[in-house]
C-alpha positions as CSV (number, residue, x, y, z in Angstrom):
1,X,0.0,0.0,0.0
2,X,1.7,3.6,-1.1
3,X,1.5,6.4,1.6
4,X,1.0,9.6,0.9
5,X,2.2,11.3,4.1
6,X,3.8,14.3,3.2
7,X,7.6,13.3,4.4
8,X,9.5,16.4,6.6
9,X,13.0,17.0,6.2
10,X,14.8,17.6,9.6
11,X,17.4,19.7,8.3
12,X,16.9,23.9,8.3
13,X,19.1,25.2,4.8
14,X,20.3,28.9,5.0
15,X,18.5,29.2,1.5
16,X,16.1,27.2,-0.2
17,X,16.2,28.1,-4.2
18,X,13.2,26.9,-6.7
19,X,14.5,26.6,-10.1
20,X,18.0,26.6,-11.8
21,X,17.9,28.5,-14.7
22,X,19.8,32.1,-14.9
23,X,18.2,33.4,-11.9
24,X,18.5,30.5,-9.2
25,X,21.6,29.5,-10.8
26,X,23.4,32.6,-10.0
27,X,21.8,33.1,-6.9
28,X,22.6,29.6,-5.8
29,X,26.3,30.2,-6.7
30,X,26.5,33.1,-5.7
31,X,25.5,32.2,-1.7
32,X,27.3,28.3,-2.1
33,X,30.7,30.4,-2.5
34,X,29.8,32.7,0.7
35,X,29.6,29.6,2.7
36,X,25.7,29.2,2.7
37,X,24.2,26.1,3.5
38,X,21.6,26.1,0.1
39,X,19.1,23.6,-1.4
40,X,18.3,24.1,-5.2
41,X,15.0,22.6,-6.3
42,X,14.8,21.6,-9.9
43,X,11.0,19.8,-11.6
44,X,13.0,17.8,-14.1
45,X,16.1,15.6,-14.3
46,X,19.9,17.0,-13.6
47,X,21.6,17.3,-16.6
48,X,25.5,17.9,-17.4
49,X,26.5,19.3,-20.8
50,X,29.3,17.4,-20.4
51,X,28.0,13.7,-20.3
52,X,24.3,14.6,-21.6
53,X,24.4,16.4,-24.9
54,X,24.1,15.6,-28.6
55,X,26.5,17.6,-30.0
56,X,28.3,16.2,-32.7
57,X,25.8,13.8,-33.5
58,X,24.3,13.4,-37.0
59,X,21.1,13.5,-38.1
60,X,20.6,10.5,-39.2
61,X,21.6,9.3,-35.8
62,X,18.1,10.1,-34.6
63,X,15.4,7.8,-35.3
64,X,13.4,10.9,-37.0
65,X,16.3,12.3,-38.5
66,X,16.7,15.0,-36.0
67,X,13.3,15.9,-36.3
68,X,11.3,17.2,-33.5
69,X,8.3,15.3,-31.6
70,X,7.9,16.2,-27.8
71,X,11.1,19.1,-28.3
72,X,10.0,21.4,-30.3
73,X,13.5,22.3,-31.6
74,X,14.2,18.9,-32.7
75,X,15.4,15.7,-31.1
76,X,18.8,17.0,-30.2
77,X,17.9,20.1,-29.1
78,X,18.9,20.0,-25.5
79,X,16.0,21.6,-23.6
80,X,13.5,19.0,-22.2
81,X,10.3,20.7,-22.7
82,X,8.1,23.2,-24.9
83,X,5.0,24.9,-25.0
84,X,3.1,21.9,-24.1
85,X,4.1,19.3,-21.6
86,X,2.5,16.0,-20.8
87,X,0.1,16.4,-18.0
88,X,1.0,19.9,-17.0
89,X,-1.9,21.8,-18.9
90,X,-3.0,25.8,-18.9
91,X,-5.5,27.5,-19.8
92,X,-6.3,30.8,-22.0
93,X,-9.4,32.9,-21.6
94,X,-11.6,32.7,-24.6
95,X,-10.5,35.4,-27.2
96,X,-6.7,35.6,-26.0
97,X,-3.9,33.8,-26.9
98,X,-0.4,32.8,-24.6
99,X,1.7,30.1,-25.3
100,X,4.1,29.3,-22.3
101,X,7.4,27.5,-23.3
102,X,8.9,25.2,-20.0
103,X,12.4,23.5,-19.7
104,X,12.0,20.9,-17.4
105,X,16.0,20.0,-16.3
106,X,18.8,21.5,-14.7
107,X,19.9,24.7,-16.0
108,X,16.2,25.5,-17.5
109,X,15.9,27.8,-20.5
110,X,19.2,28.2,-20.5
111,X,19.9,25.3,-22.2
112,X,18.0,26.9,-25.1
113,X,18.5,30.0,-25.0
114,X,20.4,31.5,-28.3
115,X,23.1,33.1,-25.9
116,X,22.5,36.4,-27.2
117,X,23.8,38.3,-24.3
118,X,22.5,42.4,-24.3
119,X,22.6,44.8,-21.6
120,X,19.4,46.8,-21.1
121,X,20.5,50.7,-21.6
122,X,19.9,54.1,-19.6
123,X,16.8,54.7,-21.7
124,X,15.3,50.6,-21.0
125,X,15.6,51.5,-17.2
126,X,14.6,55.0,-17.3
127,X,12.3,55.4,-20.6
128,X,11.6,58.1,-22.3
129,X,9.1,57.4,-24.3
130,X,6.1,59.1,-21.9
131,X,4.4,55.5,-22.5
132,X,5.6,52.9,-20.4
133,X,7.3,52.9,-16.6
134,X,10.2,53.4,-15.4
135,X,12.3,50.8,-13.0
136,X,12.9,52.0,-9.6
137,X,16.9,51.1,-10.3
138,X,19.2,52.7,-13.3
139,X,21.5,51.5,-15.7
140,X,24.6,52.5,-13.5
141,X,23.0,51.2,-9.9
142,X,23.5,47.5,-12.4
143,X,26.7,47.9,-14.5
144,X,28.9,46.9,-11.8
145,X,26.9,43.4,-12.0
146,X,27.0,43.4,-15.8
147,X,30.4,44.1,-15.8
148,X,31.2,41.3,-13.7
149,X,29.1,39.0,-15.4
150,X,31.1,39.8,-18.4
151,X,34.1,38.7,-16.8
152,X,32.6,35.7,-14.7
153,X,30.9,34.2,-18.3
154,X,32.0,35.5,-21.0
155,X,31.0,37.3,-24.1
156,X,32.2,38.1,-27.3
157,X,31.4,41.5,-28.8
158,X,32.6,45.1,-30.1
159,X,33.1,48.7,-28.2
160,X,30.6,50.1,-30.3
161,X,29.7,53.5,-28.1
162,X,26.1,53.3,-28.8
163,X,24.1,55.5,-26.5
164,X,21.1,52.8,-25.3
165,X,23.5,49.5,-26.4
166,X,26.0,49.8,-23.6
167,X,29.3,48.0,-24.3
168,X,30.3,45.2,-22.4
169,X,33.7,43.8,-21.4
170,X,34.3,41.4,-24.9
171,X,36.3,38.8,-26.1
172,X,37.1,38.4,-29.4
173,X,34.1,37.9,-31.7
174,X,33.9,35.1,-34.6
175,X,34.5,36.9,-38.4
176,X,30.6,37.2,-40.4
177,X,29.8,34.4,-42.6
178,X,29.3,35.3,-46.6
179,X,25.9,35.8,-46.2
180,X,26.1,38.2,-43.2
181,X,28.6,40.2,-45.4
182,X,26.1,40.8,-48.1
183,X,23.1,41.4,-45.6
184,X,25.5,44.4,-43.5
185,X,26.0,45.4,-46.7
186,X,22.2,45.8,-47.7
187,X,21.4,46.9,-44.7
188,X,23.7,49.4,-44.7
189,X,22.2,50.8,-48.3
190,X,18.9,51.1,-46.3
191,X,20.2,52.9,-43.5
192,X,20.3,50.2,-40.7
193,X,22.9,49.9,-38.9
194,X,24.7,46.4,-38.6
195,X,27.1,46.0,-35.6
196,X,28.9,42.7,-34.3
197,X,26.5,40.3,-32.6
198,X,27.4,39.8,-28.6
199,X,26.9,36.2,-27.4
200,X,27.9,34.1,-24.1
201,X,30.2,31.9,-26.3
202,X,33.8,31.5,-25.1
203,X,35.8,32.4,-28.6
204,X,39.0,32.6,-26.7
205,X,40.3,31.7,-22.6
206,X,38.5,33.4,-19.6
207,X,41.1,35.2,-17.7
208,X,40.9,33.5,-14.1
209,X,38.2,30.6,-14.6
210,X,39.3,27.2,-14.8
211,X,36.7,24.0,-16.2
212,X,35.7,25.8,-19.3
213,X,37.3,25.0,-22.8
214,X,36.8,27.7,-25.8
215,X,34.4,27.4,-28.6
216,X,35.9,25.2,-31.6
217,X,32.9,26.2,-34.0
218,X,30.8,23.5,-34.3
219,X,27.5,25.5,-34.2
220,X,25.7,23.6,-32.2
221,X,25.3,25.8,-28.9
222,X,21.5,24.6,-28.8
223,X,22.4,21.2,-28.3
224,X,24.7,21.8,-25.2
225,X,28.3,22.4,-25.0
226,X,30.3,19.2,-23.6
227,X,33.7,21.6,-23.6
228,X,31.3,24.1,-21.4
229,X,32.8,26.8,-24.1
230,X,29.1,28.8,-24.1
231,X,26.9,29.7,-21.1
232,X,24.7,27.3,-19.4
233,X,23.3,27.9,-15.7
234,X,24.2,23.7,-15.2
235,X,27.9,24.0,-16.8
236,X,28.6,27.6,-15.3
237,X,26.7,28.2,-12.1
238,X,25.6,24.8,-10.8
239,X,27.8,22.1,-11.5
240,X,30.7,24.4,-9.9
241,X,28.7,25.9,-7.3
242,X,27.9,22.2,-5.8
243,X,31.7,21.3,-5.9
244,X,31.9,24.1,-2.8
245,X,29.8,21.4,-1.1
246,X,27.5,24.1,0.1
247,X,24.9,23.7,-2.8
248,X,22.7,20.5,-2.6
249,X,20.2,19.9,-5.7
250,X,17.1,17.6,-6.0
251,X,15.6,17.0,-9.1
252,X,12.5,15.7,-10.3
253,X,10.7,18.0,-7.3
254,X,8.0,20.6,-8.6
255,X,7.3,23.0,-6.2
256,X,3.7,22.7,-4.8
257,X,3.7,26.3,-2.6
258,X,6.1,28.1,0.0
259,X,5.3,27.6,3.3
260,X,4.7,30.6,5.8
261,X,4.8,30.4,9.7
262,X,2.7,32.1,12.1
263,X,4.0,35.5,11.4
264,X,4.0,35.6,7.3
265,X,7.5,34.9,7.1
266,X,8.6,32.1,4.4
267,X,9.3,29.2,6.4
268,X,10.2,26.5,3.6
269,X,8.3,24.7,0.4
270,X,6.5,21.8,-0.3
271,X,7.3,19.7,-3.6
272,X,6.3,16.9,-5.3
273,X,8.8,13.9,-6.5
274,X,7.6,13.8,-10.2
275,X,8.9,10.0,-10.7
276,X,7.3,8.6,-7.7
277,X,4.2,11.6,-6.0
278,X,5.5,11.4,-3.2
279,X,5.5,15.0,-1.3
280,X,7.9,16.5,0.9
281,X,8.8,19.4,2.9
282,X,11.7,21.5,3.3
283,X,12.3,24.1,5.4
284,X,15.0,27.1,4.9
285,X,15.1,30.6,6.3
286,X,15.4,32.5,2.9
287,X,13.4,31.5,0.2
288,X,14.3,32.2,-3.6
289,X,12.2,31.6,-6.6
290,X,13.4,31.5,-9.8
291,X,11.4,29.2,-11.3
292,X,10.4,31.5,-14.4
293,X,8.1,34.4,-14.2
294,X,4.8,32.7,-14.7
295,X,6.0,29.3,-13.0
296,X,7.0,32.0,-10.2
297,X,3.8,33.8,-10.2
298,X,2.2,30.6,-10.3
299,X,3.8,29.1,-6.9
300,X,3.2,32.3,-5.5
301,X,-0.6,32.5,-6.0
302,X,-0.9,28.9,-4.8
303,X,1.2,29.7,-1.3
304,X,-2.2,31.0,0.4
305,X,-2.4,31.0,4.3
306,X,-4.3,33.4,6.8
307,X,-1.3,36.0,6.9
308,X,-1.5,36.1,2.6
309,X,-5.3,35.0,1.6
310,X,-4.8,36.4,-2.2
311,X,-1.2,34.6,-2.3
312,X,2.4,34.8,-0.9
313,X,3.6,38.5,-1.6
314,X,0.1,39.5,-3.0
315,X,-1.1,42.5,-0.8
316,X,-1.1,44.6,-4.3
317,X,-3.3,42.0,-6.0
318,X,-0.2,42.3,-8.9
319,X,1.0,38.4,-9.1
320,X,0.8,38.0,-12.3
321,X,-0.1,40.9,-13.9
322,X,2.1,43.0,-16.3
323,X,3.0,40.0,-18.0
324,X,4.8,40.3,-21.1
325,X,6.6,39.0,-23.9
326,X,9.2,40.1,-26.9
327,X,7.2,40.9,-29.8
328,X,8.2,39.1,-33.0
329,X,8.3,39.0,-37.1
330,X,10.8,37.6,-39.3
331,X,11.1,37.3,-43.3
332,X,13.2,35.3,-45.4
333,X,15.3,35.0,-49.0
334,X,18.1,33.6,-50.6
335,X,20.5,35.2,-52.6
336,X,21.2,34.3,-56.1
337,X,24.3,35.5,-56.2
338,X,25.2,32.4,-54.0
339,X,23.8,30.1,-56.0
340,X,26.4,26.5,-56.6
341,X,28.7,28.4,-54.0
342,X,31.5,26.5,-52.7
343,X,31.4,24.4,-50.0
344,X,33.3,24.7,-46.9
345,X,33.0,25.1,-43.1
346,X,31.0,27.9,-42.5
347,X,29.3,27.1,-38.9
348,X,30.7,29.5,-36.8
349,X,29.2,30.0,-32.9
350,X,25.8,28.7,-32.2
351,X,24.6,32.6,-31.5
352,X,24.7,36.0,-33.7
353,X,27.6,36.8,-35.2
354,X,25.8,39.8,-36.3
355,X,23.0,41.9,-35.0
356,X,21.1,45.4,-35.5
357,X,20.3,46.9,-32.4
358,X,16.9,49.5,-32.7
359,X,18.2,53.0,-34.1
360,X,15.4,55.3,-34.8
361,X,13.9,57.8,-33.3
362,X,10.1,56.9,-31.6
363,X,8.7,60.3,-31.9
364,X,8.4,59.7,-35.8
365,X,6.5,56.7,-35.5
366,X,3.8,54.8,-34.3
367,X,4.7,52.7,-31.5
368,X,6.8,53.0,-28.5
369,X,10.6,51.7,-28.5
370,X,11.9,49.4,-30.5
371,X,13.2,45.9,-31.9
372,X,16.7,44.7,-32.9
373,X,17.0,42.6,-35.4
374,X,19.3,38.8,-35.7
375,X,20.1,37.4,-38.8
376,X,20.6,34.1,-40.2
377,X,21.9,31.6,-42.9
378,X,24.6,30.5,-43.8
379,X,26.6,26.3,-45.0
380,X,25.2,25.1,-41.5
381,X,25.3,21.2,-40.9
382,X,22.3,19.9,-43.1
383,X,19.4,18.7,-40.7
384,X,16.2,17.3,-41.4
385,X,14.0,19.3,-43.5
386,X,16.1,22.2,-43.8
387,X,15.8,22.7,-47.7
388,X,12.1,21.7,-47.6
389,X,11.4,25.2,-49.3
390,X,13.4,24.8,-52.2
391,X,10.5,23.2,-54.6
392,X,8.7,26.9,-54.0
393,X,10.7,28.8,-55.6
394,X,13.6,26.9,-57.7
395,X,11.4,28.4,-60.7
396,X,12.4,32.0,-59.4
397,X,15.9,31.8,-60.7
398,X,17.4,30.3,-64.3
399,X,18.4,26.6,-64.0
400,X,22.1,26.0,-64.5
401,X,21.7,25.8,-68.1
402,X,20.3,28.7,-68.2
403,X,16.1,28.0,-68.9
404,X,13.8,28.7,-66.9
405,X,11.9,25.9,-65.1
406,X,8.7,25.0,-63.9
407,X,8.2,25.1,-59.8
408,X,8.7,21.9,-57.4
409,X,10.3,19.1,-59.7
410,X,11.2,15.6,-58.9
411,X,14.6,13.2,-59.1
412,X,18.0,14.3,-59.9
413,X,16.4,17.9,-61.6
414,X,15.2,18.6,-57.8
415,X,18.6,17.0,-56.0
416,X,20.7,19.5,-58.3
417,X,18.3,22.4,-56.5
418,X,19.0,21.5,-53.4
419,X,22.7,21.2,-53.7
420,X,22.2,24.6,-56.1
421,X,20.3,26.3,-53.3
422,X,22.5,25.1,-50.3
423,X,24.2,28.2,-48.0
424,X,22.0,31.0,-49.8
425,X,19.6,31.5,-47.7
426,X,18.9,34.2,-45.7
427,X,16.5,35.2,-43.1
428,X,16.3,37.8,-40.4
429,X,14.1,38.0,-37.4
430,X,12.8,40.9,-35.1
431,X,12.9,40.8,-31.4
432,X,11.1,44.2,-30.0
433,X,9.6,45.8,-27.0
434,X,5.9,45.1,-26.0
435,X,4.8,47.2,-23.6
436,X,3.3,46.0,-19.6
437,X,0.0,46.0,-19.6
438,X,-2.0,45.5,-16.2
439,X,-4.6,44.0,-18.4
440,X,-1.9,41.4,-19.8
441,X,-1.7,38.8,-16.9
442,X,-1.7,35.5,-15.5
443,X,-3.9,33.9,-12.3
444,X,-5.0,30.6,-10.9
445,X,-7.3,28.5,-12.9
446,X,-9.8,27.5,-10.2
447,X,-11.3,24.4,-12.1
448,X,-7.7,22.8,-13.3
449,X,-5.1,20.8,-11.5
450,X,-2.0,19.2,-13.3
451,X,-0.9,15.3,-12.8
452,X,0.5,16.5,-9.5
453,X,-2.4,17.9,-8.2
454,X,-1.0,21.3,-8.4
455,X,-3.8,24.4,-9.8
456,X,-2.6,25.2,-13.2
457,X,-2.2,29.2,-14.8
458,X,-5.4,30.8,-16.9
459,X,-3.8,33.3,-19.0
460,X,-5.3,36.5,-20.4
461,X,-3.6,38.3,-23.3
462,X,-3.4,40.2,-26.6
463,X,-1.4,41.9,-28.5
464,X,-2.1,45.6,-28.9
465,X,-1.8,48.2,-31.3
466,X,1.4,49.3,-30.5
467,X,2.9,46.0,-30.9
468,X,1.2,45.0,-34.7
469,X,2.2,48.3,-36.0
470,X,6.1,47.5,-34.3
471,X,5.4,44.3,-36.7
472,X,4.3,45.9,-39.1
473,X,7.5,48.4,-39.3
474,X,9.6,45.0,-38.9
475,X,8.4,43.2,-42.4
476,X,8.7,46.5,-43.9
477,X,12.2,47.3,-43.0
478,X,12.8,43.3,-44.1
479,X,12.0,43.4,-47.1
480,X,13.9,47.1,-48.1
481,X,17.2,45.5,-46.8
482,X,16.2,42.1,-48.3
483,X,15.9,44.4,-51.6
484,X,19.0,46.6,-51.2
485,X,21.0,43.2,-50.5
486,X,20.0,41.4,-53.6
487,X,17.9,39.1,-52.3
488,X,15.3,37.3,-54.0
489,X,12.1,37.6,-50.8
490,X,10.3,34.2,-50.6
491,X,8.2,34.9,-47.6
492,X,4.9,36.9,-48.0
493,X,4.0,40.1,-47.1
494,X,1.4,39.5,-44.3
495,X,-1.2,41.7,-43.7
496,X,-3.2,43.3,-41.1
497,X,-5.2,39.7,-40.9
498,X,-2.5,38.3,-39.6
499,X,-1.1,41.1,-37.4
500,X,1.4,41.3,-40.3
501,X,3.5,38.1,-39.5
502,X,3.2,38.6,-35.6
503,X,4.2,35.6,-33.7
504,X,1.9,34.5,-30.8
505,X,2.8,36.0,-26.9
506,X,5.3,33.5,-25.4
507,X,6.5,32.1,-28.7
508,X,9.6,34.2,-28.2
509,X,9.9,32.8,-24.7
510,X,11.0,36.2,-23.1
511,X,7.8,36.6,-20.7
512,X,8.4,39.1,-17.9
513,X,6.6,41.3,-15.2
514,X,4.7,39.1,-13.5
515,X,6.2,40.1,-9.3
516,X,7.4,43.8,-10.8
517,X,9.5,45.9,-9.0
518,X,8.9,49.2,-7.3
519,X,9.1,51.6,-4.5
520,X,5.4,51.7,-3.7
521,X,3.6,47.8,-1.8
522,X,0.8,49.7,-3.6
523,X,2.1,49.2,-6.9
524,X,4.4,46.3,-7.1
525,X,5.3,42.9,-5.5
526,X,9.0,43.0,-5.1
527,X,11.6,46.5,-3.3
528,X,14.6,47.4,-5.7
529,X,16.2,44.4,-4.5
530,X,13.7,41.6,-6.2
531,X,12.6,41.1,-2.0
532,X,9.3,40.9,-1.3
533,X,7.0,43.6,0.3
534,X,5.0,41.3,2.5
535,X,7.4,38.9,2.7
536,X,10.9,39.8,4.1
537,X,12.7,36.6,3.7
538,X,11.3,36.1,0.5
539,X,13.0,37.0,-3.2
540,X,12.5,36.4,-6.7
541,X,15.0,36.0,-9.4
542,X,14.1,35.4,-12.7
543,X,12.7,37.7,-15.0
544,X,9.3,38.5,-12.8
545,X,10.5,41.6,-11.6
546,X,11.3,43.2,-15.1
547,X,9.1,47.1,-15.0
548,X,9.3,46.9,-18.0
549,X,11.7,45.0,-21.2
550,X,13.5,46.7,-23.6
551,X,14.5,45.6,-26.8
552,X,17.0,43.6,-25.7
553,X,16.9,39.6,-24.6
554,X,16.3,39.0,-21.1
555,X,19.3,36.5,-19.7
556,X,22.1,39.1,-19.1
557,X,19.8,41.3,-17.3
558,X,18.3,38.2,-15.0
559,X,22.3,37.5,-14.6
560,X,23.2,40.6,-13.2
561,X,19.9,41.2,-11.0
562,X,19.9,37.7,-9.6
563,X,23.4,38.8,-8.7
564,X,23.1,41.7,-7.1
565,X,20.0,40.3,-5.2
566,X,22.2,37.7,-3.7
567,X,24.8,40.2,-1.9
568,X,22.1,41.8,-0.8
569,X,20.5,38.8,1.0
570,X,24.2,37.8,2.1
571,X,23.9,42.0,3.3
572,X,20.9,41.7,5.2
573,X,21.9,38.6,6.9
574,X,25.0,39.7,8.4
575,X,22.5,42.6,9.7
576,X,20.3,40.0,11.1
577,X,17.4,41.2,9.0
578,X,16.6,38.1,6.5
């Protein structure tokens, strides 16, 4: 007969942490290496780059070629997860639209991240724009944690002395591919500017870290990095943080709730063990989520007790709320001036090796702030289906001998295409601000539990003006540099039907704003210092606390936060206060 008593752990941790991605993997390190006593709490299985990946593997090693089925990236992408997970449902309220991406494993999203590393800028802190809030924190109160990030990861760049793009401290970057040569140039022709990309890839040695070998250009930074040459939170905050012996992980635990005692104060968690249900308790005097900002808001809304009715941390009703995610449009060509090029190695670093941050000025358009734009193509490792859009448009160019031929085609006429067609495409993607909306949010589906028994997220959202028209001004400025490069444009205008191209909120996996910060309980969960109102001992560290995004991904921000929150919590307890 199974039992279901909830089993208590005897021993009291300095720090409990929920979640190892960015956020609880910094923090986590961060208080192993003061000497802190810390438990890290991870829903899926541990996983070491090292002894885990598929890199180097070919496609035809996987049953499906590569191809994806429950990993939405493909088979030998290395986050376990997606936008829909077996058993671990959510809910949307009729006429909105959210789709909520989860990495269940050690390290989280970072393991699939594209380890595009930006630093939010002076005006992303402090905006401008008369539109959307400003953080209670400026860009210089977090350079000093950007700057050491820099130097504690890694990441290759340019000094480019751009005025909201602040420079980091680089190492070398990789040299553009062909086709990023041709799109800087049309780019440049339609007055957009094209700067090195910065990514968390180590392109050279780390002055002063040891464990870590340097990128040897495989490409493959999605499928892990067994050399731990790009970031990971496992490989770079984990894994070294529990050789201190100070930092204790169990996996396969989702967190049910935090646990308060008599006075409100976080007293430890309950979780689940997802391989065999049987729940536990642990007990900790600092708690620290960082489980992702609407797995965060989530475990917050479901720690009710009589000193927090509406939630842990929920005196402003605000859980949830503000929620947002990177707006998103791309477009696609190839260039026939490529055509039969020769082949060679051309992989490069699995992240940007080139990048347009946003450069124009708002108060001649229509929508608030901005996007950057990322680029692709390129003689990447073939993978299944990657030329499946060849038989569309092998009748836009001449064949090789020089007539023109019908579309699609079959046998060797439609194998010389593909081999014709291979390393000239080109495709570019936008990655832009949407703006915090109250009305944007996230709350407790009362009707729905997951396998685990745990209340599952309703989401309400949609996309506003501001953000089609951002999309709208994305295709547009596509399809000028597509033009101005050479390109021949195979994806469609989209129109106003289709918000003009505009991916779905949480496809681009950047969601924020959920526990915001601010100076006023009124007004926000969480102080300056990602600590909770209501709840002293309390903190979050994952992208929850975000005011507001700017154009800019979210991961070296969550870094440098989750990093400054944990000195602070190492502060206060020397003071006695946490």
């Amino acid at each position: 007969m199974i039992s279901y008593q909830i089993k208590e752990s005897p021993e009291v941790y300095d720090a409990i942490v929920v979640g190892s991605g960015a956020g609880g993997g910094m923090t986590g390190y961060v208080l192993a290496n003061a000497g802190l006593k810390v438990l890290m709490l991870e829903a899926g299985p541990f996983f070491d780059p090292a002894k885990d990946t598929m890199q180097l593997r070919w496609p035809w090693e996987s049953p499906r070629r590569g191809a994806g089925t429950i990993r939405p990236f493909g088979d030998f992408d290395a986050a376990y997860g997606g936008w829909e997970l077996d058993g671990e449902p959510y809910t949307r309220t009729a006429g909105t639209e959210f789709e909520w991406f989860r990495a269940r494993m050690l390290g989280g999203r970072t393991n699939h991240w594209g380890r595009i590393s930006l630093r939010m800028g002076p005006d992303d802190f402090k905006p401008k724009d008369g539109v959307t809030e400003a953080w209670p924190i400026t860009y210089e109160e977090v350079k000093p944690y950007y700057d050491r990030v820099d130097r504690m990861i890694g990441i290759y760049g340019t000094v480019e002395g751009l005025p909201n793009e602040p420079d980091g401290i680089f190492l070398k970057p990789p040299k553009p591919r062909l086709n990023e040569l041709y799109i800087k140039r049309g780019a440049q022709k339609a007055g957009v500017p094209v700067i090195t990309g910065r990514g968390s890839v180590l392109t050279e040695a780390l002055p002063g870290v040891e464990g870590r070998g340097t990128c040897f250009y495989c490409g493959q930074c999605g499928r892990a990095c067994r050399v731990y040459g790009d970031f990971s939170s496992s490989s770079c905050l984990v894994i070294p943080a529990m050789k201190t012996g100070n930092l204790k992980v169990i996996d396969h635990a989702m967190v049910r709730e935090v646990l308060t005692d008599n006075q409100g104060l976080a007293s430890g968690v309950s979780y689940v063990n997802t391989q065999t249900l049987q729940e536990y308790t642990v007990r900790g005097k600092v708690v620290i989520v960082g489980a992702s900002a609407c797995e965060s808001a989530r475990l917050l809304l479901n720690s009710r007790s009589a000193a927090h009715p509406g939630g842990l941390g929920n005196s402003s009703g605000l859980v949830g709320r503000y929620l947002h995610d990177s707006t998103g449009a791309s477009a696609g060509g190839f260039l026939p001036q490529l055509l039969d090029r020769k082949r060679y190695n051309e992989d490069g670093v699995g992240s940007v090796h080139i990048y347009s941050p946003w450069w124009l000025d708002n108060s001649k358009l229509n929508f608030p702030r901005g996007y950057h734009i990322e680029y692709g193509g390129g003689l990447h490792m073939p993978s299944y289906g990657f030329l499946d859009w060849v038989p569309g448009v092998n009748h836009l160019v001449p064949a090789k001998d020089g007539q023109q031929r019908e579309q699609g085609g079959y046998g060797i006429g439609l194998k010389e295409d593909y081999r014709r067609f291979y390393g000239a495409a080109v495709g570019m993607a936008g990655r832009g601000t949407a703006l915090a909306r109250y009305d944007n949010y996230c709350e407790i589906d009362p009707s729905r539990v997951d396998k685990y028994g745990i209340p599952v997220l309703r989401f309400h959202y949609r996309w506003a003006n501001e953000e089609v028209e951002q999309a709208k001004h994305m295709q547009e400025t596509f399809r000028e540099v597509l033009h101005e490069m050479g390109a021949t444009v195979t994806s469609p205008m989209p129109g106003p039907e289709t918000l003009y191209g505009l991916e779905a909120p949480g496809k681009i996996i950047h969601e924020g704003g959920t526990t915001r910060m601010g100076d006023d309980p009124r007004k926000s969960v969480l102080n300056k210092w990602c600590q909770s109102h209501d709840c002293r001992n309390l903190f979050v560290v994952d992208a929850g606390p975000f005011v507001q995004q700017g154009d800019k991904n979210l991961t070296w921000t969550i870094l440098a936060l989750s990093m400054r929150t944990a000195e602070y919590i190492l502060e206060q307890r020397n003071k006695l206060n946490v």
